[in-house]
C-alpha positions as CSV (number, residue, x, y, z in Angstrom):
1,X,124.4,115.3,75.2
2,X,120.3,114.9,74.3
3,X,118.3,115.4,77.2
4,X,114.7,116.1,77.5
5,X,113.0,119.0,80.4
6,X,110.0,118.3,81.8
7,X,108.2,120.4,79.4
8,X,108.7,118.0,76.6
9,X,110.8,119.8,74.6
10,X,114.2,118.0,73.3
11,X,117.2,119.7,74.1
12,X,120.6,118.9,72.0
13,X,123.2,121.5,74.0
14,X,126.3,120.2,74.8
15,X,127.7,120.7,78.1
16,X,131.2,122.9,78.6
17,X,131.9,119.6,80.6
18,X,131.4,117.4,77.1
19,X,133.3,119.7,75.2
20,X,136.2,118.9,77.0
21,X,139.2,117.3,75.1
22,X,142.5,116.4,76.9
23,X,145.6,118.5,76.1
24,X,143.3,121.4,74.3
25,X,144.0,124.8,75.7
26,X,142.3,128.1,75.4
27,X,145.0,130.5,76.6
28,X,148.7,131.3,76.3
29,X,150.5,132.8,78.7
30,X,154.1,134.8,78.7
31,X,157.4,133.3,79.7
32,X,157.8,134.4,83.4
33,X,159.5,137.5,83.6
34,X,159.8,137.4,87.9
35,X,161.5,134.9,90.5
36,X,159.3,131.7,90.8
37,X,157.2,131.8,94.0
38,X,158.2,129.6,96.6
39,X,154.8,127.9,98.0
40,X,154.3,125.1,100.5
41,X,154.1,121.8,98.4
42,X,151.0,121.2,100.5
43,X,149.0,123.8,98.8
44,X,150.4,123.0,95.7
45,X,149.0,120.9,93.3
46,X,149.5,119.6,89.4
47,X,146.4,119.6,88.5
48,X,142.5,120.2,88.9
49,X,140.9,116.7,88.9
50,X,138.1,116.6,86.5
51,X,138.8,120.1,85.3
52,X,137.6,120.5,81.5
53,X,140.6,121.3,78.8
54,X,138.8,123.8,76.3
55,X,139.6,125.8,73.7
56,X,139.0,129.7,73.6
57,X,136.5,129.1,71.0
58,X,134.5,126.4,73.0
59,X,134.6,128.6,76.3
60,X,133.6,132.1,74.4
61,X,130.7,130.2,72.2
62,X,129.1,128.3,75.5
63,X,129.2,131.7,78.0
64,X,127.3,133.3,75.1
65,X,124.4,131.0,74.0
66,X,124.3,130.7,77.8
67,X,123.3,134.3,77.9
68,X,120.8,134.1,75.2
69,X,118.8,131.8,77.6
70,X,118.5,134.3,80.3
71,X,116.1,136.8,80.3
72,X,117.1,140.5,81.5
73,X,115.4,144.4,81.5
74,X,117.3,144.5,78.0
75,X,115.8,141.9,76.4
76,X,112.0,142.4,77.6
77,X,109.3,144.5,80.2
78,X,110.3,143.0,83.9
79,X,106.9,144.0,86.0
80,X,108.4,143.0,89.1
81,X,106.6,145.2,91.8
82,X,108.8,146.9,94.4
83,X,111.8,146.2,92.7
84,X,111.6,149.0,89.8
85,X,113.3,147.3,87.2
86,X,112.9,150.0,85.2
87,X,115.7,150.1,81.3
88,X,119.8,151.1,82.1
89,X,119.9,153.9,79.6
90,X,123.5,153.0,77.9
91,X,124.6,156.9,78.4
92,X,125.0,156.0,81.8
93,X,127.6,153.1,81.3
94,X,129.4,155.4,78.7
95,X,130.0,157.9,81.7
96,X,131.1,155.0,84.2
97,X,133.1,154.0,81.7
98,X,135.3,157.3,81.3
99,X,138.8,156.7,81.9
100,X,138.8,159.2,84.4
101,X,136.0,157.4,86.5
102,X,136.7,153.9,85.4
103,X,140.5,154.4,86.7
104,X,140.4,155.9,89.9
105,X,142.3,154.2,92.3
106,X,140.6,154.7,96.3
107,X,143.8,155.5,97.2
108,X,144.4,158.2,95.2
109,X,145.5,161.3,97.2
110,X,142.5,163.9,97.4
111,X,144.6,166.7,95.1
112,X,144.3,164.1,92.0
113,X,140.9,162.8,92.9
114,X,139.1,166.3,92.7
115,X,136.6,165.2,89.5
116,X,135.3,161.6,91.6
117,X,135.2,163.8,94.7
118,X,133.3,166.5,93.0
119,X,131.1,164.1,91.7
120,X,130.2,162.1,95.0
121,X,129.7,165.5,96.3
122,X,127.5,166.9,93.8
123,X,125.8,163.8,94.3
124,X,124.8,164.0,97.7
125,X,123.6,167.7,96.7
126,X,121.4,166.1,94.5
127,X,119.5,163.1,96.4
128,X,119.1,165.6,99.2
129,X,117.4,168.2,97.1
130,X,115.2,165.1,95.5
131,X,114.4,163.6,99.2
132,X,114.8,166.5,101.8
133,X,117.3,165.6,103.6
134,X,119.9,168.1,104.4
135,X,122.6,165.8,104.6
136,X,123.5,162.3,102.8
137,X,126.0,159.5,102.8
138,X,126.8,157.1,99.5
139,X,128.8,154.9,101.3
140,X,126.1,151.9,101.7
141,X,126.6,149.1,99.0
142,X,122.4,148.4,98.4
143,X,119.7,148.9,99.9
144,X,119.6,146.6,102.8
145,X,123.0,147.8,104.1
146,X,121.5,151.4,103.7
147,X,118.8,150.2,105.9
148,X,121.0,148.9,108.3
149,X,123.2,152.5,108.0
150,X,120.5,154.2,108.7
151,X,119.1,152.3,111.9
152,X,122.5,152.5,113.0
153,X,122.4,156.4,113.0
154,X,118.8,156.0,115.3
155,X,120.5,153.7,117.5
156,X,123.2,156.1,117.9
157,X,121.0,159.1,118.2
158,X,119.1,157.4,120.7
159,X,122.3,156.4,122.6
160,X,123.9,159.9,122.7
161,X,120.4,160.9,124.5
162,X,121.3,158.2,126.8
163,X,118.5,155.8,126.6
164,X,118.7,153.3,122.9
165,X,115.7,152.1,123.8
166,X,114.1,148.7,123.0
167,X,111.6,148.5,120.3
168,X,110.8,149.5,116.9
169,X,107.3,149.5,115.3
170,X,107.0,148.1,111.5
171,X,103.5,148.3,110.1
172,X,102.4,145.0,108.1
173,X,102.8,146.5,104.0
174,X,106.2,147.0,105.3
175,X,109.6,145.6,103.5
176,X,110.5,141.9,104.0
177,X,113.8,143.6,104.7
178,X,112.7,145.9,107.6
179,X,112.2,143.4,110.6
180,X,115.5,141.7,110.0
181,X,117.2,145.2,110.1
182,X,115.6,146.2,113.1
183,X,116.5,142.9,114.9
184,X,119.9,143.1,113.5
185,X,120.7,146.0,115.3
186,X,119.4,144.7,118.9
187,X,115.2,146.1,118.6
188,X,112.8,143.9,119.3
189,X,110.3,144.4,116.1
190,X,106.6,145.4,117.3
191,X,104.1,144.6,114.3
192,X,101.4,147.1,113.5
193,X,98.3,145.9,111.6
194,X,96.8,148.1,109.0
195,X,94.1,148.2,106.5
196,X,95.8,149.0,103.6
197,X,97.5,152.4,105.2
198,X,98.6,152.9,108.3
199,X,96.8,155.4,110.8
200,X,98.3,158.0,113.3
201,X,96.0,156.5,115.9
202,X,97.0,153.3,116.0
203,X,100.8,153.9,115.9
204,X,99.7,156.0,119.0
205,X,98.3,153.0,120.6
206,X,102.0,151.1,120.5
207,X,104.0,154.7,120.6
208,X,105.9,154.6,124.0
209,X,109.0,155.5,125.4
210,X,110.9,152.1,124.8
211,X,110.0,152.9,120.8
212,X,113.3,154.0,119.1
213,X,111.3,154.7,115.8
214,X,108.8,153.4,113.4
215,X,110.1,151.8,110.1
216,X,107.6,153.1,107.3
217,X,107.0,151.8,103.1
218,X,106.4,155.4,101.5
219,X,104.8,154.1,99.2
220,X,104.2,151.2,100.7
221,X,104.5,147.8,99.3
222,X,100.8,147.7,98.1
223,X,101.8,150.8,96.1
224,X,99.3,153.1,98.0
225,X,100.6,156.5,99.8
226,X,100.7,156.7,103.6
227,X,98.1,159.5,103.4
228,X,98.3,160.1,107.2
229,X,102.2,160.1,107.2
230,X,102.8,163.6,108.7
231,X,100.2,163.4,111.9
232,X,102.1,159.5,111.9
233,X,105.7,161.4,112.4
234,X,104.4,163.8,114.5
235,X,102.5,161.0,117.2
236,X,105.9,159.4,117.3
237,X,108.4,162.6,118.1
238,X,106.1,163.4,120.3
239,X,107.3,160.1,122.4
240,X,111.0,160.8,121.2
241,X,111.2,158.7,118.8
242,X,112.7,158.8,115.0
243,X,110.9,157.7,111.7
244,X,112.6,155.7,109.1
245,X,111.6,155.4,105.9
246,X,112.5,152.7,103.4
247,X,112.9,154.5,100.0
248,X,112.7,151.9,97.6
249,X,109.1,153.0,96.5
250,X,110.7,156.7,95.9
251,X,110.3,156.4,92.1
252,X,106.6,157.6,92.8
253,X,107.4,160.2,94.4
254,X,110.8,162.3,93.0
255,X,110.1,165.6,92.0
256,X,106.3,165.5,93.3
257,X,107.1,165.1,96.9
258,X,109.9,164.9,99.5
259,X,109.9,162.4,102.5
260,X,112.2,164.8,104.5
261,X,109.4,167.4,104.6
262,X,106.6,164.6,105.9
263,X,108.5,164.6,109.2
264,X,110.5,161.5,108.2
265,X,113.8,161.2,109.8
266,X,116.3,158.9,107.9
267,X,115.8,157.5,104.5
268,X,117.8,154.6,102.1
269,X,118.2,155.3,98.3
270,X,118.0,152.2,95.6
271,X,120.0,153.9,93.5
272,X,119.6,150.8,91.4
273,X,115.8,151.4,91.1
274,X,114.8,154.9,91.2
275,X,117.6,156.2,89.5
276,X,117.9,153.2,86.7
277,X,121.3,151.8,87.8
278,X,122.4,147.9,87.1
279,X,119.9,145.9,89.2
280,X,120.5,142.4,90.3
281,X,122.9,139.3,89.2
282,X,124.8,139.6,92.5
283,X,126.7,142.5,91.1
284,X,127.4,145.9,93.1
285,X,124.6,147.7,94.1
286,X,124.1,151.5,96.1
287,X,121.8,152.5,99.2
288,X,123.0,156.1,99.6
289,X,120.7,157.4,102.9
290,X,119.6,161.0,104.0
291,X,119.0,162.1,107.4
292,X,118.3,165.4,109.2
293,X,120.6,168.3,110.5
294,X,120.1,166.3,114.2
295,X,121.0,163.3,112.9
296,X,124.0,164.4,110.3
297,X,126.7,164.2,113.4
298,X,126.5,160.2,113.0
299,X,126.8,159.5,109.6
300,X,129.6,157.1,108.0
301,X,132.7,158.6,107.9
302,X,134.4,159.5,105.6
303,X,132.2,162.3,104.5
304,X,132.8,164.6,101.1
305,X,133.0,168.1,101.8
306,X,133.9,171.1,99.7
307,X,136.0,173.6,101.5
308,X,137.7,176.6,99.7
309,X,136.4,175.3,96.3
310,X,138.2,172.2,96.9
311,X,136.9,168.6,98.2
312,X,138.1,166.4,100.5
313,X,137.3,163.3,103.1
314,X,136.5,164.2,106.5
315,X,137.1,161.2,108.8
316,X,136.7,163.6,112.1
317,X,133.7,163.2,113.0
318,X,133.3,161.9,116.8
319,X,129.5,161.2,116.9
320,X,129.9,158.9,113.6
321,X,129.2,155.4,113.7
322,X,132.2,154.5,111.7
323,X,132.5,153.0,108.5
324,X,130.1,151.0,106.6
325,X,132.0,150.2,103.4
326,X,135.5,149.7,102.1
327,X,136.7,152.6,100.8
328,X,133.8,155.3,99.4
329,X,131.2,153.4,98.0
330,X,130.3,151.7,95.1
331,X,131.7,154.1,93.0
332,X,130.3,152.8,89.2
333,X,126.9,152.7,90.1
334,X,127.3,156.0,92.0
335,X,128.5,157.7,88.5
336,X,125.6,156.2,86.9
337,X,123.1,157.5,89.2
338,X,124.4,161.0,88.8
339,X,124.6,160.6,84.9
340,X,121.0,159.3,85.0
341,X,120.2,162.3,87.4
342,X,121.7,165.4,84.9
343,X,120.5,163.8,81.8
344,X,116.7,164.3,83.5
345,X,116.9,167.2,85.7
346,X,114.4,168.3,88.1
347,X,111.6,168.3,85.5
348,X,112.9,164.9,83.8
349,X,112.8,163.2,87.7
350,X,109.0,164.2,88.3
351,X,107.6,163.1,84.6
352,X,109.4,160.3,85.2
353,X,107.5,159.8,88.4
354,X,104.3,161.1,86.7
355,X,104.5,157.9,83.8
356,X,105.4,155.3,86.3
357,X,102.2,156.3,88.1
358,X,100.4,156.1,84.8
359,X,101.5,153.4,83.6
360,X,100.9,151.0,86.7
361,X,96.9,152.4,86.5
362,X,96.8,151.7,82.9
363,X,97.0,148.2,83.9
364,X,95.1,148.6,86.7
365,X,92.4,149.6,84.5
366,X,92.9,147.1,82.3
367,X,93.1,144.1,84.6
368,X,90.7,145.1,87.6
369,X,87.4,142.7,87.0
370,X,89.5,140.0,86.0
371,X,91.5,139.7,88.2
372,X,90.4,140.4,92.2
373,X,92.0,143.9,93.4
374,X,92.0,143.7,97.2
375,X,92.2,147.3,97.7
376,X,90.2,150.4,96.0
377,X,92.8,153.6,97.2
378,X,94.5,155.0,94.0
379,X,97.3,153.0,93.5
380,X,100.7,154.8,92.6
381,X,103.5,153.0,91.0
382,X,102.4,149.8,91.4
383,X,99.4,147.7,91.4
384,X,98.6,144.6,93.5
385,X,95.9,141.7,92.5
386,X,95.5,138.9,94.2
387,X,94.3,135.1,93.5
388,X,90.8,135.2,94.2
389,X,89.0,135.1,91.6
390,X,91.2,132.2,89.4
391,X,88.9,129.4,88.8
392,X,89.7,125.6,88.5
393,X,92.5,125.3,91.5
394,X,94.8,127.8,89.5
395,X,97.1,130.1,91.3
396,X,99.2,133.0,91.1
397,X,102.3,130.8,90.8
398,X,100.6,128.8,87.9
399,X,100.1,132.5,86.2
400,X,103.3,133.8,86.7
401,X,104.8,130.1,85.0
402,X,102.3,130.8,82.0
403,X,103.8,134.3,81.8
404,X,107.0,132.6,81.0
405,X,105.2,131.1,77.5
406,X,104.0,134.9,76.7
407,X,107.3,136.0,76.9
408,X,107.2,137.8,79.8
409,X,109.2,137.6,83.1
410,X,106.3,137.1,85.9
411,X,105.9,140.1,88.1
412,X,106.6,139.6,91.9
413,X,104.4,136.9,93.4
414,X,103.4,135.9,96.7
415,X,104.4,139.4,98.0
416,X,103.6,141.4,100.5
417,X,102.1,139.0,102.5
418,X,99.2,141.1,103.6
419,X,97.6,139.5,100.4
420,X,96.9,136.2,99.9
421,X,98.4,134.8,96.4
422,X,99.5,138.7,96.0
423,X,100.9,139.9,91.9
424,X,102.4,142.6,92.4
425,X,103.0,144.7,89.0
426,X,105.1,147.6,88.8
427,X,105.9,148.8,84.9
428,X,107.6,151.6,86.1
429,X,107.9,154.9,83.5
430,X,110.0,152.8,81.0
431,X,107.4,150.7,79.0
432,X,105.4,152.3,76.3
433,X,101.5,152.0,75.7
434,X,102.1,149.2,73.1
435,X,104.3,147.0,75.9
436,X,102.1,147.7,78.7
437,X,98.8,146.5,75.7
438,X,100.9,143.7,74.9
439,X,101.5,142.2,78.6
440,X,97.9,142.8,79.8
441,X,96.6,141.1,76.9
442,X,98.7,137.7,78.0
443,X,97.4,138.1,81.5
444,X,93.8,138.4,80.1
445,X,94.6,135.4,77.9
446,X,96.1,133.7,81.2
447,X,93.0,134.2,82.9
448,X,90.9,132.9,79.9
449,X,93.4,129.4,79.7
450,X,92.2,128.9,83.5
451,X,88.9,128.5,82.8
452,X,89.1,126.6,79.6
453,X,92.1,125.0,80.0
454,X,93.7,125.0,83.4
455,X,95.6,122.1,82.9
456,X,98.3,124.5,80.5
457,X,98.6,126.7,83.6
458,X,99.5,123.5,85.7
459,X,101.9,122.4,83.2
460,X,103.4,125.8,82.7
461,X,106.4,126.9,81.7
462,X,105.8,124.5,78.4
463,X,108.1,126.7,76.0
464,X,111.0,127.0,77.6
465,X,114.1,124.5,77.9
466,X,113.2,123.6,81.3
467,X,110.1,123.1,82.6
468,X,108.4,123.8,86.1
469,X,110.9,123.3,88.6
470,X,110.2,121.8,92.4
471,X,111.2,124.4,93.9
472,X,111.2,123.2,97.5
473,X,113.7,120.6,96.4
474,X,115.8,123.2,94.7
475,X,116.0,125.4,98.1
476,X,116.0,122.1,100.4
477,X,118.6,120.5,98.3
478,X,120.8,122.5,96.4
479,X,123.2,121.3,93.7
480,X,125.8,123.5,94.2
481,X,128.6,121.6,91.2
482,X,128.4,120.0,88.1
483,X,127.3,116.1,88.6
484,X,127.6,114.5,85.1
């Protein structure tokens, strides 16, 4: 099949549907060794109707020049801000991939499950010494369903006081994530307005006694510090409520600073962020949380404990508000987490923190006067620009397109919304001097094609197989199988 993208460029890949040939197999299979099932002739059928017949050759060849199109943190720098797509350092899949890990069955009996239990429970001992939190579940599968854990446990709190109350506050640098969490669980979401940061007086202005909590970015997601985040705790205990604090902004802070000792209440892990875990492709993810002593009564059951120099799963735990996953967790990633973890240590975790804040005000430096920065506070591990100052009708999404040309996957667009035409950059402590040189000479280039030549930005992607997609079509429309 020839077929030409909208970029201009010729494309000459055949299809796994083309490849198709009839009576060609690509497997062989046993002679059946057990009674033939029985099944209802309805549901059974001869045939797939326009299933392609391929050999193992044609299948193998197609999945992998398919994978050479896509781009991943492998391959290339990924400056998407908030996400912390930081490298997967390949000692990490080596331990997940121990027999001994890689092989545990969930339903193992405890006596020969004593190395995964030790682990999970070593694990725990670890975030909550990173975070401050006394006590810590792995059982959430990512980071929104740790969210949603950990509002749980405030609902419940709130509920064993005998008022759940109504609302929770969520300031405006916030998580997209946050208000549908909150809602979720029953609250009606109360917006906050800030300037940047959030201040302790006006979270006292909306602070009541129908407030379950506040739901706080630490950083937040314009990667600046909630400098007033302990008087901010303290305004809202003071009304009985509980603060919650989205940790997917911890890789600035581990090893320099805990959340648990700002006053903060509960707290998600992205265990594939901060602690370099698989991120993304739909595959598993972690959102271990950490609460406080007050608030361990009502976390997930079952909980790893170590009694008599043995560990076990405790389901008895009244005040818990039940189980959040199937079986323990995500138990792959959590191996990885803790590999990543003892390969660091406690020094390792705070440089790590150190170069990620570096490195997102080296291109800071670099970038700010050519492209606007809407806010002058010391950024941390990430740095947001807006729009403003592209000439010639070009936009961030026209830069992040003309990214694609450089090389480079485009760093998070459009987001937070607090910014208008917001690029959000976050290199995280993986990229050297020489990457970081390399990527913020292409957006200086970018910035140089808009005014001399804004029509490439329009056009852009103009490199790549495909070119600019209509989006809105895509979403509106989606083509969900193969057409011909």
């Amino acid at each position: 099949m020839s077929s030409v993208g909208t970029s201009g460029l010729v494309l000459n890949e055949k299809l796994i549907f083309e490849h198709s040939d009839p009576g060609r197999k690509g497997y062989s299979l046993p002679a059946l060794d057990v009674p033939e099932a029985q099944l209802p002739t309805a549901l059974v059928r001869e045939e797939v109707a326009g299933f392609p017949e391929l050999s193992e050759v044609d299948v193998v060849r197609h999945f992998t020049r398919l994978s050479t199109w896509n781009y991943g943190v492998d391959s290339g720098f990924y400056p998407l801000g908030s996400c912390t797509m930081k490298y997967n350092p390949k000692v990490n899949e080596a331990a997940a991939r121990l027999a001994g890990f890689a092989g545990a069955h969930p339903l193992a009996p405890e006596h020969l499950s004593q190395g995964a239990l030790e682990l999970m429970f070593s694990l725990q001992q670890e975030l909550a010494e990173v975070s401050g939190f006394p006590a810590v579940t792995l059982q959430p599968a990512a980071g929104a369903h740790g969210e949603l854990t950990g509002m749980l446990i405030i609902r419940a709190w709130h509920e064993a006081q005998g008022n759940p109350r109504r609302k929770v506050l969520i300031p405006d640098t916030a998580h997209g994530t946050n208000p549908a969490t909150a809602a979720l669980c029953g609250y009606e979401v109360v917006s906050i307005p800030s300037d940047g940061v959030l201040s302790a007086e006006r979270v006292a202005e909306l602070m009541d006694e129908n407030v379950a909590g506040l739901m706080v970015t630490n950083p937040n997601t314009l990667g600046l510090f909630e400098s007033q985040i302990k008087e901010i705790c303290e305004v809202v205990h003071a009304k009985g409520g509980l603060v919650y604090c989205d940790g997917a902004n911890l890789n600035a802070l581990m090893g320099i600073a805990r959340p648990g000792d700002m006053g903060i209440d509960v707290m998600h892990f992205n265990l594939h962020k901060t602690f370099s875990t698989p991120h993304g492709g739909g595959g598993p993810g972690a959102g271990p949380v950490g609460v406080t002593a007050a608030l361990e009564p009502f976390l997930p059951v079952p909980v790893v404990v170590r009694e008599a120099g043995q560990y076990r799963l405790d389901s008895q735990r009244p005040q818990s508000i039940g189980r959040m996953r199937a079986f323990h967790g995500n138990f792959g990633i959590l191996v990885r987490a803790y590999a990543y973890i003892r390969t660091l240590g406690g020094a390792g975790l705070k440089h790590a923190s150190q170069m990620a804040v570096l490195n997102a005000n080296y291109i800071r430096a670099r970038l700010e006067g050519t492209y606007h920065l809407p806010y002058k506070q010391r950024s941390l591990h990430e740095v947001v620009f807006s729009e403003r100052n592209l000439p010639n009708d070009c936009h961030t999404l026209d830069v992040a397109k003309r990214l694609i040309d450089y090389g480079y996957h485009p760093p998070t667009v459009y987001f937070p919304l607090v910014v208008k035409g917001a690029i959000m950059i976050e290199p995280t402590e993986t990229e050297s001097q020489e990457v970081l040189d390399e990527f913020c000479e292409a957006m200086l280039a970018i910035a140089a094609e808009a005014r001399d030549n804004p029509e490439l930005l329009h056009q852009a992607p103009v490199r790549t197989r495909v070119g600019r997609m209509d989006e809105t079509a895509a979403a509106r429309n989606p083509r969900l199988k193969w057409e011909g």
